[in-house]
N, C-alpha and C positions, 0 to 999 in steps of 0.2 A: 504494500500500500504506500504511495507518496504522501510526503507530507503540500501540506497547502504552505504556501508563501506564508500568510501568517503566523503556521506553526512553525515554522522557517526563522520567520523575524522574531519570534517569541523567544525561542531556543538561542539564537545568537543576541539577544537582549540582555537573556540569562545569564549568558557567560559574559558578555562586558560588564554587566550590572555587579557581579561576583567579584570577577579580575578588578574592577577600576573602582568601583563603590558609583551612588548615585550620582553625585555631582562632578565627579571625573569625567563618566561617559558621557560622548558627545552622538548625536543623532548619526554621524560620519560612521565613527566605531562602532558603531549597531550594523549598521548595513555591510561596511568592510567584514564584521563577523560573521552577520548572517549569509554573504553574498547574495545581496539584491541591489539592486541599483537606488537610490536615494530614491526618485518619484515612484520606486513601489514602497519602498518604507511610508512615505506619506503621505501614499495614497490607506494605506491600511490604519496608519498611528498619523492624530496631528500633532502632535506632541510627543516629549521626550514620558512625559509628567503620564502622560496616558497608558504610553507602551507600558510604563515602571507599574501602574499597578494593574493591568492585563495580565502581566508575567506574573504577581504575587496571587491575585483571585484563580488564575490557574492555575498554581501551587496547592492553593488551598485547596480548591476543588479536589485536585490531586491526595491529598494530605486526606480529606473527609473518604472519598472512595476507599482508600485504602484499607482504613478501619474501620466501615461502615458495616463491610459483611459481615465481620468477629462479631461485630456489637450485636445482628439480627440472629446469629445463629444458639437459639436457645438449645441446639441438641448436646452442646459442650459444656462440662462443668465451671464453674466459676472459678476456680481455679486453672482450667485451660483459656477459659475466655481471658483471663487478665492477661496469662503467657502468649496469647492469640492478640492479643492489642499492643503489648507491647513489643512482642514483635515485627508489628503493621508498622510500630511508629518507628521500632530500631530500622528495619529494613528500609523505610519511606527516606527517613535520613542518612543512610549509608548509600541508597542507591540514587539519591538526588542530592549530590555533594553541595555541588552550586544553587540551587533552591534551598538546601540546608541552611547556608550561609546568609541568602538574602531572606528569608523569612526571618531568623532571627535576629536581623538586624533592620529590620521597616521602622520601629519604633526611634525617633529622633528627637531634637529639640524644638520640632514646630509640632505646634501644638493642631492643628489644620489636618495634616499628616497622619499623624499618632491618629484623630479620631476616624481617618477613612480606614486607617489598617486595620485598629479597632471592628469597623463592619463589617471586615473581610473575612476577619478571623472569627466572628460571631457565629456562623453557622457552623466550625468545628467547634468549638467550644459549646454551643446548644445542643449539640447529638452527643457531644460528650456529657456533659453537666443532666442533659437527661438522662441518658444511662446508669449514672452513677446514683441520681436520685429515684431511680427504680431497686439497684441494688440494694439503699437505704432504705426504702422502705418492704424490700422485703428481708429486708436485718442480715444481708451481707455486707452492709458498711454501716462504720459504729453512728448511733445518734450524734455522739456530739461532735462529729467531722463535718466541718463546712465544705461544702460540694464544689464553691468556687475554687475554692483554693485548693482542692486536691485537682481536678481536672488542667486548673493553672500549672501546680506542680508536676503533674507528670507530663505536661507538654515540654515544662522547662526542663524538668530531671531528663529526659528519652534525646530532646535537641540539644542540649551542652554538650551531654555526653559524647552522644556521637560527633557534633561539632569539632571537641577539644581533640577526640581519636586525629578526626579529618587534620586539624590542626597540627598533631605531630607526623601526620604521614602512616599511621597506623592502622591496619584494619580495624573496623568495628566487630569484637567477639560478640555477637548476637545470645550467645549462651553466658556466657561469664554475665554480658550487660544486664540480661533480664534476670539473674539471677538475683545478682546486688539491688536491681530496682525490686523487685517483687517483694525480698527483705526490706525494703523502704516503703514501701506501700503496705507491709503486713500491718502495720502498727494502725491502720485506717479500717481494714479489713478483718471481719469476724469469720468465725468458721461454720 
């Protein structure tokens, strides 16, 4: 299957947006990476500001799909569904390095900014936060565990980690990682 020009420019957005940060990359170095000719760049993006969170809500999108299906599959025990998530989230982050990097780094000093990421990130955060407050109330996660913060936590504990691996050049151990996380999430989780 070919990919479309957009998914093209999306993918070469990715990698400058990665490599250079946002305000390094120029609308030039998009198209240079994507290889498309500037008037297909802007005929798809009119803006630098537009492509930048195109690439992020299609991470995200990306990021939800992933661990969407663990979450519906009730034939797995709750104990395989958490090792089934957070595997979604380990592999999600291992195998999209450069989305890795730019998702966890959207959050800036404009205040503007932060609340569109904020939108972006809303719909995994509501399929998580609901998941989790179904588990509660069916008394696999403790009452006095606040559901934002743990759903928060495990986005940040799953993306540093692998993050920091990416950072020194190291594979992400899928097994070692989930294991230390799951021990960190037990303290939330009842049996």
């Amino acid at each position: 299957m070919s990919t479309s020009k957009k998914d093209q420019i999306a993918q070469g957005a990715l990698t400058a947006f990665s490599q250079f940060g946002y305000s390094e990359t120029t609308m030039d170095s998009i198209a240079e990476i994507a290889q498309v000719a500037k008037g297909t760049l802007y005929y798809h993006f009119a803006t630098k500001e537009e492509l930048f969170w195109y690439v992020v809500e299609r991470g995200v999108k990306m990021l939800i799909y992933s661990v969407d299906s663990v979450i519906q599959d009730e034939t797995l025990s709750l104990e395989d569904r958490m090792k089934s998530i957070l595997d979604g989230h380990l592999h999600f982050f291992s195998d999209n390095r450069e989305l890795c990097f730019l998702l966890l780094s959207i959050f800036t000093t404009d205040e503007q900014r932060n609340q569109f990421a904020g939108k972006l990130l809303t719909n995994y955060f509501t399929m998580m936060e609901g998941y989790m407050h179904d588990l509660k109330e069916q008394g696999f996660i403790r009452q006095d565990a606040d559901i934002q913060t743990l759903a928060s936590a495990l986005f940040g504990m799953v993306g540093f980690t692998a993050l920091r691996k990416q950072f020194r050049n190291e594979p992400v151990d899928i097994e070692a990682s989930r294991k230390t996380l799951l021990l960190m999430l037990d303290g939330a989780l009842l049996e």
